[in-house]
C-alpha positions, 0 to 999 in steps of 0.5 A: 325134636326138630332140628336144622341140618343144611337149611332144611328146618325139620319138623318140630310136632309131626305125630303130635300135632297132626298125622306123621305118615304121609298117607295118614296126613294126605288123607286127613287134610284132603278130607278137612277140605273137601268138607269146607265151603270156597267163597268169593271174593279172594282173599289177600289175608288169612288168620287160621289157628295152629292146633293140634288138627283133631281139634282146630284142623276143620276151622283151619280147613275153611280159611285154607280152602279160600285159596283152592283153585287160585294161583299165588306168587308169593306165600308169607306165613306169619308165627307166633312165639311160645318158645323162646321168651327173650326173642323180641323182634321178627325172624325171616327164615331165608334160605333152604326149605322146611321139611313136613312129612308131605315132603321139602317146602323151599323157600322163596329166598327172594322173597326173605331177601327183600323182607330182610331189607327192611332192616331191624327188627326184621333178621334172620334168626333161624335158632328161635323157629326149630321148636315153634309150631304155630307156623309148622302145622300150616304147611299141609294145608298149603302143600295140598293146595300148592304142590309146588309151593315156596314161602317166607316163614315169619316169626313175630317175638314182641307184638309191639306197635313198633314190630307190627308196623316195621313188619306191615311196612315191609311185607307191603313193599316186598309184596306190592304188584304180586300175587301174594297171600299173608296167613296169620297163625293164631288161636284165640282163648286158652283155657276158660270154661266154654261159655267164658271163651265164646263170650270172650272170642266174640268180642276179640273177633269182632275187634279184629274184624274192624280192622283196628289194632288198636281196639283190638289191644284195648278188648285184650287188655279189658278182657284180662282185666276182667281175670276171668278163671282159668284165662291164660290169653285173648290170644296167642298170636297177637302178633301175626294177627295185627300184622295181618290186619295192618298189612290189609289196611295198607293195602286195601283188603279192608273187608274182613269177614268171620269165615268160622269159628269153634273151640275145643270144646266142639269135638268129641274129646273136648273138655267143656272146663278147659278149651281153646278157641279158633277162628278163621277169618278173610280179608279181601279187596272186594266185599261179599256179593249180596244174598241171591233172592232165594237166600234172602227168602229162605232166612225171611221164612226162618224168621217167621216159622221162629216167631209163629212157633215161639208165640205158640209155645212151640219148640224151634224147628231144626234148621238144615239150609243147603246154602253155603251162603247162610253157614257163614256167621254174620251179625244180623237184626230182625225188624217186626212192624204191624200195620207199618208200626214197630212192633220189635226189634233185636240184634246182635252187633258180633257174630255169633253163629251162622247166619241162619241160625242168627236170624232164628234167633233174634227173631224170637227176641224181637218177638218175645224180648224187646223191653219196650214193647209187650211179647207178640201174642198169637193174634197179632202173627198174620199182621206182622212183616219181617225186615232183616238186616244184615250187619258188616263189621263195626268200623270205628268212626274217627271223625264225624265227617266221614258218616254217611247218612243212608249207608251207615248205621251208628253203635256208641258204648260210653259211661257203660251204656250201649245204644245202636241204630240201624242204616235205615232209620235216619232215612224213615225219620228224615235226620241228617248227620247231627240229629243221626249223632243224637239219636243213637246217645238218647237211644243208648240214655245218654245226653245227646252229645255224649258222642263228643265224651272223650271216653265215647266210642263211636262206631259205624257200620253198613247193612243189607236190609230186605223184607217181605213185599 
């Protein structure tokens, strides 16, 4: 049980949720990230789950692992609340240090001060965080990467609208022309069976990744809604996780990026009829660099041996691609022309799986399963040509004006109906912004000017487009 003694908060899960002995710990998160990919570009924001580490410590491992070989000021860690039920406003742990098997993390008490300024609901309320974990289990990664680390622990009660801006508010003043990172601590879905939480974990990434807080509160209230068996939440960190995206909106890491995403279910002993989701996720100042040619290549030829192997009757080829750029899960579509005529087209607007294995599968879809055209026969493959498109987040379009015809690709859902079209077709049909905003409603079988419903939601995003020369 832990306890604080002096200011020195001790461990609350150690021998629980993670390895106990320090060696057994040093060993466990040195191997967690040695097994994970860096990325660029650096990231201002992170969100990494808090599970016990045998079954979310590798999800963990790759948003820790963004920060390895750079060097940070100021470390705010934001948790969430399971313990005390009549908490509701924020705790800044300011004085003295938190204590981990790996040893004592001091706290950056200038830091807690300044946050602390802020005033209501911001407090100092040591009491509620002796028995939470959802910030303890993220200090080994941390002292692992930063043996002279000092932070702010963060605990969020109430994830209201008013908390998370008072905390976005203040974390950006405090951490305004430092070095800083925030890192949200969450899991998504608890304890749906694992087709339910991956169904539902899509459409919770998706809305945190269009930075949007309040989409993602509409996804976790229509979610619920739906009381699909045995789910408990979307999300036990609301609160850490849209303050983290309001702190990057605030301060220009607008591009978000699904870094990982597994569940329980994903290891050995996991359960398939009880799981929990994880994900991690980056937020940066600075978009992903574009795919090299060699990737571009690579993913083309996936493409291709997909199609060929499905028209066949074959099975898929196993895919093993050494490019950390392809591991990461994207959204992607996958175009097919004959003779410089569509011929099929399939997505997906979330990211599913890693970019290769996306790009395999739509691929088969744009053959196979495009309902306005029949299934691609084995004679028509030598004719065919390939066009990936590479999705970025969907970002909710506020005002009409700020589509840009040529860089943005339009998604609208109302009266129940969905319908998507790519960046480039506006471009190959010569439509401006109006006939744009038509196309994708007739697209979807709704009447041209459904995007001006009230209950219509429109979104936009941009993609990375290549094809075979």
């Amino acid at each position: 049980m832990a306890r604080v003694r002096m200011e020195i908060r001790e461990p609350a899960v150690a021998g629980a949720f993670y390895p106990a002995d320090p060696e057994a710990l040093t060993g466990m998160v040195d191997r967690l990230l040695a097994e994970a990919p860096r990325y660029d570009p650096e990231p201002a924001a992170l969100i990494v789950p808090h599970a016990g580490y045998i079954y979310s410590g590798h999800v963990a491992a790759w948003g820790f692992k963004q920060l390895a070989g750079r060097s940070y000021d100021a470390v705010v860690v934001l948790g969430t609340n399971h313990v005390e039920p009549f908490f509701r406003e924020i705790s800044v742990w300011a004085r003295g240090a938190w204590r981990t098997p790996l040893g004592e993390v001091p706290i950056d008490e200038a830091l807690a001060d300044a946050l602390l300024s802020a005033g209501p609901p911001l407090r100092y309320v040591p009491e509620v965080h002796l028995e939470e974990h959802s910030i303890e289990v993220e200090l080994p990664f941390l002292q692992r990467l930063f043996p002279d680390l000092r932070f702010v622990p963060v605990m969020i009660g109430e994830p209201s609208p008013e908390n998370i801006e008072a905390l976005a508010e203040a974390l950006a003043r405090a951490l305004a022309g430092r070095r800083a990172i925030v890192i949200a601590s969450s899991d998504l879905s608890h304890y749906p069976r694992d087709e339910h939480a991956r169904q539902v974990d899509l459409n919770t990434i998706g809305a945190i990744l269009s930075l949007d807080g309040e989409l993602v509160r509409h996804t976790i209230a229509e979610w619920m809604a739906r009381r699909i068996p045995g789910l408990a939440t979307l999300m036990c960190g609301e609160g850490p996780v849209l303050a983290a995206m309001a702190y990057a909106r605030r301060t220009g890491a607008v591009h978000a990026r699904l870094l990982k995403y597994a569940n329980s279910s994903d290891v050995p002993y996991g359960r398939k009829d009880h799981v929990v989701g994880y994900a991690a996720i980056r937020f940066s100042r600075e978009p992903d660099p574009p795919l090299g040619e060699e990737d571009r290549q690579t993913l083309l030829g996936i493409a291709r041996e997909a199609v060929v192997h499905a028209v066949q009757g074959k099975p898929l080829p196993e895919l093993r691609v050494s490019s950390p750029w392809l591991w990461l899960p994207r959204a992607c579509f996958v175009t097919l022309t004959k003779g410089g005529h569509l011929r099929g087209c399939r997505g997906e607007i979330w990211p599913r799986s890693d970019l290769a294995h996306a790009v395999q599968r739509v691929a088969v879809l744009s053959a196979l399963d495009d309902p306005r055209f029949p299934p691609v026969t084995a004679e028509e493959l030598p004719h065919l040509a390939y066009e990936i498109s590479i999705l970025s987040p969907l970002r909710p379009v506020e005002r009409v004006e700020e589509i840009v015809v040529g860089r943005d690709g339009l998604f609208i859902l109302a009266g129940g109906r969905t319908g998507l079209l790519l960046p480039q077709v506006p471009v190959e049909q010569g439509w401006d912004r109006e006939a744009f905003l038509r196309a994708v409603c007739l697209k979807a079988g709704l009447p041209e000017d459904a995007y001006r419903w009230p209950d219509a939601r429109l979104f936009r995003f941009e993609a990375e487009v290549f094809g075979e020369s």
